[in-house]
RODO-994586 format. One record per atom (N, C-alpha, C): atom name; residue in one letter; y, z, x; residue number from 1. Coordinates in pm, 1 decimal. Example, Ala and Ser with C-alpha at 12.3 -4.5 7.8 and 13.67 -1.06 7.14 Angstrom:
% residues 2
+----+----+----------+----------+----------+-----+
| at | aa |        y |        z |        x |   i |
+----+----+----------+----------+----------+-----+
|  N |  A |   -569.0 |    780.0 |   1319.0 |   1 |
| CA |  A |   -450.0 |    780.0 |   1230.0 |   1 |
|  C |  A |   -330.0 |    780.0 |   1320.0 |   1 |
|  N |  S |   -225.0 |    708.0 |   1285.0 |   2 |
| CA |  S |   -106.0 |    714.0 |   1367.0 |   2 |
|  C |  S |      3.0 |    787.0 |   1290.0 |   2 |
+----+----+----------+----------+----------+-----+
END
This chain:
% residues 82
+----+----+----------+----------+----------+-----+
| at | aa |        y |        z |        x |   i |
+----+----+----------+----------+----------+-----+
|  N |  X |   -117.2 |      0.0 |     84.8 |   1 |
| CA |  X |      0.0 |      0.0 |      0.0 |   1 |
|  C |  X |    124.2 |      0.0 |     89.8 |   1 |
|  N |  X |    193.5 |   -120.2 |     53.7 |   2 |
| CA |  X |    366.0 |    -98.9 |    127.1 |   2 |
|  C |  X |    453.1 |    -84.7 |     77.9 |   2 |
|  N |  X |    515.3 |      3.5 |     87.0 |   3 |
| CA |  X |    689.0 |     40.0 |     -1.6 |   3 |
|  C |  X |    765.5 |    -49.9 |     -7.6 |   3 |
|  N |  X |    766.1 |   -133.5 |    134.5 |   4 |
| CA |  X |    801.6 |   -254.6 |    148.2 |   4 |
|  C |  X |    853.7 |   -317.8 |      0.7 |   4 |
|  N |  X |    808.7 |   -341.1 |    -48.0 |   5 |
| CA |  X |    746.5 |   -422.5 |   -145.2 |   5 |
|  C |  X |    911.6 |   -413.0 |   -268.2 |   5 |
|  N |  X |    935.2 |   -275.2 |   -257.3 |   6 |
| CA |  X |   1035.7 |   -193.3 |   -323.8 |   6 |
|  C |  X |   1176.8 |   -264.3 |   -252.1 |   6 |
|  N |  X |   1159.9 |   -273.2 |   -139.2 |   7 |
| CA |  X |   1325.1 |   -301.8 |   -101.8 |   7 |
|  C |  X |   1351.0 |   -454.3 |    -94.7 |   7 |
|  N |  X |   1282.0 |   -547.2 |   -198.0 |   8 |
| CA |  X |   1271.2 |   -696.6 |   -133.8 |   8 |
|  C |  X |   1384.7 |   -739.1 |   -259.4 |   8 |
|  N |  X |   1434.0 |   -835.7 |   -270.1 |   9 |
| CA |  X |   1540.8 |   -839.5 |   -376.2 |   9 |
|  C |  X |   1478.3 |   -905.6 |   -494.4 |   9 |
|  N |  X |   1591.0 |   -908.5 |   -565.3 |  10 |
| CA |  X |   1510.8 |   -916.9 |   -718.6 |  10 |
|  C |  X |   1566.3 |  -1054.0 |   -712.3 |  10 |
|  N |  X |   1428.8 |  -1176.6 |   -760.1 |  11 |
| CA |  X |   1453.3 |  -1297.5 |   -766.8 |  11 |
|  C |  X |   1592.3 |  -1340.9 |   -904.5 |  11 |
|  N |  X |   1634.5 |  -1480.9 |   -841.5 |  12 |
| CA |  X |   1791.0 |  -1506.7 |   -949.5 |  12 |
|  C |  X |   1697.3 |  -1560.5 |  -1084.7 |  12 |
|  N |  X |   1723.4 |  -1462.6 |  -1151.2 |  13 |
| CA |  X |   1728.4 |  -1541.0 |  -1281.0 |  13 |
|  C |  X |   1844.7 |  -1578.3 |  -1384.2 |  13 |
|  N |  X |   1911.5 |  -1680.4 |  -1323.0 |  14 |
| CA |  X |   1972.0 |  -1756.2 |  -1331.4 |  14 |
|  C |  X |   1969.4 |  -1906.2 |  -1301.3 |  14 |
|  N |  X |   1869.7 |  -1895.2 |  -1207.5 |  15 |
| CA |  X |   1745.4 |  -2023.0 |  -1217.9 |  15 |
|  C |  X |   1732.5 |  -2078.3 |  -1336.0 |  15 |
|  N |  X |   1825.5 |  -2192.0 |  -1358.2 |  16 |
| CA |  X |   1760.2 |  -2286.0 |  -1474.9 |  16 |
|  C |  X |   1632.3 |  -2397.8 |  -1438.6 |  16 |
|  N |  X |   1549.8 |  -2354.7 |  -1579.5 |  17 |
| CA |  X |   1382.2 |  -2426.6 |  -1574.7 |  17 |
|  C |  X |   1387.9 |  -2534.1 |  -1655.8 |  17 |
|  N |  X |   1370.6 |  -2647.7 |  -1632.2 |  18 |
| CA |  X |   1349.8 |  -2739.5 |  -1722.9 |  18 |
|  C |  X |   1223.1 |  -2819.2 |  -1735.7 |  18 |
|  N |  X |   1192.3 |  -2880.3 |  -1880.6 |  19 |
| CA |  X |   1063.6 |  -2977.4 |  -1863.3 |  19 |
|  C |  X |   1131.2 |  -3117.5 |  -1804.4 |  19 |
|  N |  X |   1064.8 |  -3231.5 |  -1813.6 |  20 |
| CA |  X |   1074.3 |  -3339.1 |  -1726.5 |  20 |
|  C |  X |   1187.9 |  -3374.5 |  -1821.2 |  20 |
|  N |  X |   1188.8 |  -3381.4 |  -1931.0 |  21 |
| CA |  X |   1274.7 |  -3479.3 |  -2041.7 |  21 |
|  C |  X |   1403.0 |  -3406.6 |  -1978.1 |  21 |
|  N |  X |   1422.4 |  -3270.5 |  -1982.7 |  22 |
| CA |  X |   1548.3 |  -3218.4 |  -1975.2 |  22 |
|  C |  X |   1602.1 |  -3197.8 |  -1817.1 |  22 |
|  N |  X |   1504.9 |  -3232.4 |  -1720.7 |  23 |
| CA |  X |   1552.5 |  -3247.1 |  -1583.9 |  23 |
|  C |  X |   1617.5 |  -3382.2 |  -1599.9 |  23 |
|  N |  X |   1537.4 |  -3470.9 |  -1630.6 |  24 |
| CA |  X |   1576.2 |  -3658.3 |  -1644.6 |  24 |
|  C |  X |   1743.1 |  -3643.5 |  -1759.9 |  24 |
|  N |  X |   1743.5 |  -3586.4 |  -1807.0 |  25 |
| CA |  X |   1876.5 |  -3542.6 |  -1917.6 |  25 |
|  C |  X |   1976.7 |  -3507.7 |  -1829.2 |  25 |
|  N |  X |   1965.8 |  -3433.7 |  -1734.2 |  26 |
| CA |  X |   2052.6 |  -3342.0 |  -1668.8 |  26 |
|  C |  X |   2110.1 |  -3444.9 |  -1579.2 |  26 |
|  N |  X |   2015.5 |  -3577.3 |  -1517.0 |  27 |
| CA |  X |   2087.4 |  -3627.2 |  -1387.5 |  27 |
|  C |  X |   2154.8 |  -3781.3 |  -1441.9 |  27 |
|  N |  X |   2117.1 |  -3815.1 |  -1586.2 |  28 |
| CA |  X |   2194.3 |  -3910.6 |  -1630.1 |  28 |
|  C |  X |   2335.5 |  -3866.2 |  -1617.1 |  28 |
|  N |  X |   2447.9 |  -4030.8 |  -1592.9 |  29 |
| CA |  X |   2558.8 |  -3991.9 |  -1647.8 |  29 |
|  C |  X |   2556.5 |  -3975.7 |  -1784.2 |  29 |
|  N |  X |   2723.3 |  -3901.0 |  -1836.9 |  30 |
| CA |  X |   2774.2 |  -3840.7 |  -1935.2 |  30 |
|  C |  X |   2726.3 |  -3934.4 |  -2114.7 |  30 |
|  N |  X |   2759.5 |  -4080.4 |  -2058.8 |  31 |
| CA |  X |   2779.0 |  -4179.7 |  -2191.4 |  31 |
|  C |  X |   2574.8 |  -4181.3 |  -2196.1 |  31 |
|  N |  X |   2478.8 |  -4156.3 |  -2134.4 |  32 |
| CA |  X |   2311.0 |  -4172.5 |  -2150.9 |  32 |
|  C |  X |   2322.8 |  -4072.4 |  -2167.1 |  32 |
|  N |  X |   2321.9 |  -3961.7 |  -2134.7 |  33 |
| CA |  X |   2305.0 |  -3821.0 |  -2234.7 |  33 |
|  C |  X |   2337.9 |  -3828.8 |  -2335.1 |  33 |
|  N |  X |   2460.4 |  -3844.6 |  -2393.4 |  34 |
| CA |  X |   2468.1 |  -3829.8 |  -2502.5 |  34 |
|  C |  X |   2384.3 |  -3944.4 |  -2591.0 |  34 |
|  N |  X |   2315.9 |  -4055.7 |  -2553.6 |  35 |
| CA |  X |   2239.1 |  -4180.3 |  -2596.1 |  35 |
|  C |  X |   2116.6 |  -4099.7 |  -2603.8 |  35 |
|  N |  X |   2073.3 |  -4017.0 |  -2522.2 |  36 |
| CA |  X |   1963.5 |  -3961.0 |  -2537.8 |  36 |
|  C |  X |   1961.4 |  -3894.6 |  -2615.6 |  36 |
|  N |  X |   2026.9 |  -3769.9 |  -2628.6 |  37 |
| CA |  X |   2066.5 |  -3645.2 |  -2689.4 |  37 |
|  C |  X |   2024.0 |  -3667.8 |  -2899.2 |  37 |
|  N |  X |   2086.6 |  -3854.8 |  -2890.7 |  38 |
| CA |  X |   2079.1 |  -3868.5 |  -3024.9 |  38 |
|  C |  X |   1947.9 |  -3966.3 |  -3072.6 |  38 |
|  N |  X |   1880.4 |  -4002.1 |  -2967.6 |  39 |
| CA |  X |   1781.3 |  -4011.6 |  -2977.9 |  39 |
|  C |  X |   1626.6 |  -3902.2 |  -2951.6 |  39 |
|  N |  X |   1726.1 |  -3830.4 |  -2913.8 |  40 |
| CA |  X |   1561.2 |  -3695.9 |  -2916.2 |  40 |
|  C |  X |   1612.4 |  -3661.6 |  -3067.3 |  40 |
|  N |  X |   1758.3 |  -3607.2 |  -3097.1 |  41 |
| CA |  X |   1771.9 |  -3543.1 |  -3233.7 |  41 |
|  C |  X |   1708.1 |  -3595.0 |  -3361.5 |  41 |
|  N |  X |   1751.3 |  -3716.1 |  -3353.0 |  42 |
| CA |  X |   1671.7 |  -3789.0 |  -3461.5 |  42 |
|  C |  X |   1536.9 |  -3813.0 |  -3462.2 |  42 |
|  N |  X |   1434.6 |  -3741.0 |  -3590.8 |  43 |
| CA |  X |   1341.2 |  -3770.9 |  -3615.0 |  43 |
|  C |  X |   1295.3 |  -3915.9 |  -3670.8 |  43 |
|  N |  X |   1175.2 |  -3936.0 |  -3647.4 |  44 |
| CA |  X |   1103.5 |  -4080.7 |  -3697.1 |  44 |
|  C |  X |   1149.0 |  -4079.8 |  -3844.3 |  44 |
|  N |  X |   1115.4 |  -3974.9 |  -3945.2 |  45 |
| CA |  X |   1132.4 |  -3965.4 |  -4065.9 |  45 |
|  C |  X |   1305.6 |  -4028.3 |  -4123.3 |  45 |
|  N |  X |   1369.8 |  -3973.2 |  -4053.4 |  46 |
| CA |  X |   1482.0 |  -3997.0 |  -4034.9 |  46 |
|  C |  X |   1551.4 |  -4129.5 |  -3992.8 |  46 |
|  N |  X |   1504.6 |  -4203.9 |  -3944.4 |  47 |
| CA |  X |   1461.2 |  -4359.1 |  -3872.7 |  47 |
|  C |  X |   1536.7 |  -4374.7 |  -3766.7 |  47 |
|  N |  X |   1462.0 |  -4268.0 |  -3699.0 |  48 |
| CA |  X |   1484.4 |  -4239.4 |  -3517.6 |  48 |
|  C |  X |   1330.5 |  -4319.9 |  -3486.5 |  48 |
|  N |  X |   1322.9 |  -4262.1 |  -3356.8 |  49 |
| CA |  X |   1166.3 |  -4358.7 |  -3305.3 |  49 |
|  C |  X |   1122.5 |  -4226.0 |  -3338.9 |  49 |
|  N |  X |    958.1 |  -4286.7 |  -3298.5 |  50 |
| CA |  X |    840.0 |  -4167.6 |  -3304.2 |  50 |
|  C |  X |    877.6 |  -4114.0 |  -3129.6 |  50 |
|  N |  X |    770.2 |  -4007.6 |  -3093.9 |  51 |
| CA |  X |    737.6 |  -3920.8 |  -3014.5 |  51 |
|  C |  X |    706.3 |  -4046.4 |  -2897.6 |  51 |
|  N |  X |    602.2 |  -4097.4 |  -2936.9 |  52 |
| CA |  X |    579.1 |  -4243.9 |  -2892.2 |  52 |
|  C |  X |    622.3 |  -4330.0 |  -2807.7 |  52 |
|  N |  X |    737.1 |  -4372.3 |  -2914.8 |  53 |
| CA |  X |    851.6 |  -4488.3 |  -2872.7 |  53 |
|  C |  X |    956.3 |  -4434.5 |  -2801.2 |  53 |
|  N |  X |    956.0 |  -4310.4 |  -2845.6 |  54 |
| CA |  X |   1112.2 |  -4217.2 |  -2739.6 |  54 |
|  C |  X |   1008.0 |  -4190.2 |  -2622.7 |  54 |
|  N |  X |    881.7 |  -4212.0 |  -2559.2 |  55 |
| CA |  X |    810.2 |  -4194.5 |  -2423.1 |  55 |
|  C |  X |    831.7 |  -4310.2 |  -2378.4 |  55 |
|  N |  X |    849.0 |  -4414.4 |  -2472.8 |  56 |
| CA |  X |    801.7 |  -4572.0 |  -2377.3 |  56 |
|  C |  X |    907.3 |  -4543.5 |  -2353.0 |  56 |
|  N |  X |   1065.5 |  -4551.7 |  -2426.1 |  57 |
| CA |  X |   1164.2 |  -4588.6 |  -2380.3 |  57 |
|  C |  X |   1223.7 |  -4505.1 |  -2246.1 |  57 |
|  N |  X |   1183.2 |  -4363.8 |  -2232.0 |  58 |
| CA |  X |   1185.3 |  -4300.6 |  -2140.8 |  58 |
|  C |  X |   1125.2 |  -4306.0 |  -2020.6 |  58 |
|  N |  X |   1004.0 |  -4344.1 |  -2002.7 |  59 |
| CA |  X |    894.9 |  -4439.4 |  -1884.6 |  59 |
|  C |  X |   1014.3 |  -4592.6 |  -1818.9 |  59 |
|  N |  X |   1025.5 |  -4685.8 |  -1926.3 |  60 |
| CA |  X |   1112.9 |  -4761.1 |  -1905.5 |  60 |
|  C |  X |   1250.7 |  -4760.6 |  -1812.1 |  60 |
|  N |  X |   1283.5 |  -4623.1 |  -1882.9 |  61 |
| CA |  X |   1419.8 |  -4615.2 |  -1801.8 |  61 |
|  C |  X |   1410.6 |  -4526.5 |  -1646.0 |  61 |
|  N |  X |   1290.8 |  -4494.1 |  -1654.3 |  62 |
| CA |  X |   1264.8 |  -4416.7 |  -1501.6 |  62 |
|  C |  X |   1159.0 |  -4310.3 |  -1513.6 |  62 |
|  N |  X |   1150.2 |  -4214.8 |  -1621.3 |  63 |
| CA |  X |   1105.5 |  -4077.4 |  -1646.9 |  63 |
|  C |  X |    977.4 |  -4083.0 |  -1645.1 |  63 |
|  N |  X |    911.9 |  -4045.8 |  -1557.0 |  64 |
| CA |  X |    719.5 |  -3986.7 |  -1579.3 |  64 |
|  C |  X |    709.8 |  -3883.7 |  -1659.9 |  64 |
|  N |  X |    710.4 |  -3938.8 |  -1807.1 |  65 |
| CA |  X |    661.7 |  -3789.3 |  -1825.8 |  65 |
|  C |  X |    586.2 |  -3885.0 |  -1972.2 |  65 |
|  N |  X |    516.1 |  -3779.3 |  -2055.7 |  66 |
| CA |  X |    418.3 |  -3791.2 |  -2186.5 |  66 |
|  C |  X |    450.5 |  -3774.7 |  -2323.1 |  66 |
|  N |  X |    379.4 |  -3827.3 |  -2373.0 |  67 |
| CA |  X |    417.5 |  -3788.6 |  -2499.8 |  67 |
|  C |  X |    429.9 |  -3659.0 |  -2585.7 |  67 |
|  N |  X |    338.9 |  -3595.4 |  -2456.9 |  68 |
| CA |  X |    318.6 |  -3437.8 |  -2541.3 |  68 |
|  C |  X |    461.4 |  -3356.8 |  -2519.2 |  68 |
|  N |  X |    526.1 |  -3391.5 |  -2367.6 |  69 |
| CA |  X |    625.3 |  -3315.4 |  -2285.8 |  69 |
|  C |  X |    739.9 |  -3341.8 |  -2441.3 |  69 |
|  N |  X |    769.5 |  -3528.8 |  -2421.6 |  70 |
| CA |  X |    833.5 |  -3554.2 |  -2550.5 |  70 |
|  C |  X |    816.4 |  -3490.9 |  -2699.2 |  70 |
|  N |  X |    709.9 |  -3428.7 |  -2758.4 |  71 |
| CA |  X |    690.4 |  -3409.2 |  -2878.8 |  71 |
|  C |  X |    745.0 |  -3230.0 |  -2827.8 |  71 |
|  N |  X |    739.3 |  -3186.3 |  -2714.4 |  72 |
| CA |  X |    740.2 |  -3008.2 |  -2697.8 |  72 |
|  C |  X |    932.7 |  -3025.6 |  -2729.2 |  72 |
|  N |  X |    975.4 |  -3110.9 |  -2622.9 |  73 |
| CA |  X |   1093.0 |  -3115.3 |  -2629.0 |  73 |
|  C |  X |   1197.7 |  -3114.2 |  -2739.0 |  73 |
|  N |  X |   1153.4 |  -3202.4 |  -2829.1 |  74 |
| CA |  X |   1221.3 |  -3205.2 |  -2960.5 |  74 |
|  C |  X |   1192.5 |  -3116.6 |  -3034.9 |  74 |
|  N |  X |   1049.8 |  -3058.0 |  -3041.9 |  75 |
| CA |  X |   1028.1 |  -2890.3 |  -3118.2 |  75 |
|  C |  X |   1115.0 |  -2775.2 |  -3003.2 |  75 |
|  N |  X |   1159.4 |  -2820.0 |  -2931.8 |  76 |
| CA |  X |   1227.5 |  -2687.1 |  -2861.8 |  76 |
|  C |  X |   1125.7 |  -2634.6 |  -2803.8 |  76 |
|  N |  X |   1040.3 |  -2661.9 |  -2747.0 |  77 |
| CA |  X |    894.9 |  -2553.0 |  -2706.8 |  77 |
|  C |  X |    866.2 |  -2623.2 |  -2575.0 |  77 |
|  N |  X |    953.1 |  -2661.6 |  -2492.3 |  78 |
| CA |  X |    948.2 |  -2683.6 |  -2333.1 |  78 |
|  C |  X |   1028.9 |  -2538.3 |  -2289.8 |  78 |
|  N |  X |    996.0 |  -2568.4 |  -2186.0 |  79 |
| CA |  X |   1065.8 |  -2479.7 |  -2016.0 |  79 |
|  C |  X |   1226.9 |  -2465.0 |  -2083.4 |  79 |
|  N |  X |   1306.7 |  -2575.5 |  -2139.4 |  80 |
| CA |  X |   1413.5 |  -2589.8 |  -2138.6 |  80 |
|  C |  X |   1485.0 |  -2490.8 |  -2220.0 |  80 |
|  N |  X |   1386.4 |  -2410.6 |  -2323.2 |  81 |
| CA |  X |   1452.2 |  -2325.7 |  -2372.5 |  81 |
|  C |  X |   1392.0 |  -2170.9 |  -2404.1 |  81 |
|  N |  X |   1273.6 |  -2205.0 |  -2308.4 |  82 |
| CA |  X |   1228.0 |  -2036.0 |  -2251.1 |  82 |
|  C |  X |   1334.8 |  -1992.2 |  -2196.9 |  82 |
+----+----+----------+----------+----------+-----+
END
């Protein structure tokens, strides 16, 4: 056992975590964020794209990421808003 352990500093949490959608969000310029922003908001029902079509178009424009990352993102249930 080391006491050590006691005097080490307390990590920043202030560390922002993001999933892939919202890292790829963060490094667009200002006028594609907001292009994005209203394409994650809008649901398919709504006659936005599906989960789907907002991955192709995101693959397309650079982003590795899935459909699942895409479907967490728009439910709010990524990294981005733990």
């Amino acid at each position: 056992m080391s006491l050590d352990i006691l005097l080490e500093p307390v990590p920043d949490r202030a560390v922002v975590r993001l999933c892939k959608v919202g890292k790829f969000h963060t490094d667009l310029p200002e006028q594609y964020q907001v292009a994005l922003d209203q394409l994650i908001r809008v649901a398919y029902q709504d006659g936005g794209l599906t989960d789907e079509e907002l991955t192709d178009r995101l693959r397309k424009a650079g982003c590795d990421v899935g459909s699942t990352v895409v479907r967490k993102h728009r439910k709010q249930q990524c990294a981005c808003v733990a």
